[in-house]
N, C-alpha and C positions, 0 to 999 in steps of 0.2 A: 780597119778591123779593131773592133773592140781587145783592151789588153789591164792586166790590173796594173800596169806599169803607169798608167796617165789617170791625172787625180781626180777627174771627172767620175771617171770608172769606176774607183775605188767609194767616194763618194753613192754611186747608183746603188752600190752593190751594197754599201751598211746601210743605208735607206731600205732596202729588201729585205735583209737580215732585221732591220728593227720591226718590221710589220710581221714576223712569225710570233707567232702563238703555238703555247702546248697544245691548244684544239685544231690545229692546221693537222691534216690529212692528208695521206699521200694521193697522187692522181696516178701514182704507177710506183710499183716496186716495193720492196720488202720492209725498208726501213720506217718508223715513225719518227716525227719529226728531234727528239730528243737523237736516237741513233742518228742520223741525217747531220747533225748538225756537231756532234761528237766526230761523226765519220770527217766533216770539214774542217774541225781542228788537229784532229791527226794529222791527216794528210798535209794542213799547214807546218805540222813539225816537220813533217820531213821534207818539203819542198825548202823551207826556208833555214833550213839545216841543224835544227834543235836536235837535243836529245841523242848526241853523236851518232847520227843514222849513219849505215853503211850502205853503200849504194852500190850495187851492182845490176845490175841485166839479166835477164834469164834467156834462155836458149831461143825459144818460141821469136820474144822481142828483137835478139839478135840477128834472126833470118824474118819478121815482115816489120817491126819497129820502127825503120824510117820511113817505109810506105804509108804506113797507117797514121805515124805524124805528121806527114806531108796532107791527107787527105783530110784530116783532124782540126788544122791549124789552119790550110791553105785558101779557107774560104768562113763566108759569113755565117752560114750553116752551122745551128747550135747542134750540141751532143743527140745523140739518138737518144729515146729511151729504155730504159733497163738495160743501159750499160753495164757491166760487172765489173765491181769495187774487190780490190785485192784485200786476201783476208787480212793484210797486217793495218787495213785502216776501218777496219768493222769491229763493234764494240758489241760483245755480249747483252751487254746490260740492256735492261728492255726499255727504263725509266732513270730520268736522271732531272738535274735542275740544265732546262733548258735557258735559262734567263741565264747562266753563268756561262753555257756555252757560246751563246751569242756576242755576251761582253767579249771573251775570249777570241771570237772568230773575228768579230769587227777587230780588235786589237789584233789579229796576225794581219786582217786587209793592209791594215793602216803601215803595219813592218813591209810591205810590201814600195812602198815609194823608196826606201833606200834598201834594197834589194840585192844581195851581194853571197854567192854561193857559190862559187866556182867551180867547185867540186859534183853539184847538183847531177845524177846520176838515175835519170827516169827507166824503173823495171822492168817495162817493156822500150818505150822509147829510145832506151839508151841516151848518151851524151845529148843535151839541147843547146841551142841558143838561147839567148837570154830573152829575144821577141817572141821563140816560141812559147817560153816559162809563161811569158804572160798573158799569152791568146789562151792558152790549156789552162790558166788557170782561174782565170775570166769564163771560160765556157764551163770549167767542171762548178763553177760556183753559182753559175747561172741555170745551168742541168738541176742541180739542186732546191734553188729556189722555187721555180717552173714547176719540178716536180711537186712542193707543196704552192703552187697557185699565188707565188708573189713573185 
């Protein structure tokens, strides 16, 4: 199972991220590629535990969170699509410089080989292991890519 923990991975995945363009298009869902790639550096803040996130859980998560991670992680099976992205990782802004985000996001992949969060606290997921961090976060990056056609 693909994971961004091994550097192959990591590697595939800024090869992906170099081949976006502001003219990439989405093949599904609401974001354009600037949003899209904004939305993937958030979400790296708060996986990788920038920006003193606080992590808790919400109710929902609490009662189905480790089913849906188990069915999420437990297989080769990329993300479905038009997933729903929690509003604290969607960004207003309609336009932005995407060439900055990418620098940015390849630079979180790359924070991801020495990977150390112990506190790590997914909002619906609740508590993970550290192989799950990487399958989820491997597939939310590959969701994304896919969705613009790289």
């Amino acid at each position: 199972m693909k994971t961004i923990f091994d550097n192959a991975t990591r590697e595939e995945l800024i090869s992906r991220i170099n081949l976006l363009t502001k003219n990439h298009t989405a093949q599904w869902g609401k974001m354009n590629v600037y949003q899209m790639t904004k939305h993937c550096t958030i979400w790296n803040n708060w996986v990788l535990g920038k920006n003193q996130s606080v992590y808790t859980q919400g109710l929902l998560g609490w009662i189905f969170g480790k089913m849906a991670l188990k069915g999420l992680v437990g297989n080769e099976k990329p993300m479905k699509r038009n997933m729903p992205a929690g509003s604290a990782f969607l960004t207003k802004e309609k336009n932005g410089d995407v060439e900055l985000q990418k620098k940015i996001w390849i630079e979180q992949v790359t924070e991801y080989g020495h990977f150390s969060n112990p506190g790590f606290i997914h909002d619906f997921f609740g508590k993970m292991k550290v192989d799950e961090i990487g399958i989820l976060a491997y597939k939310h990056f590959d969701h994304h890519l896919r969705q613009f056609n790289v």
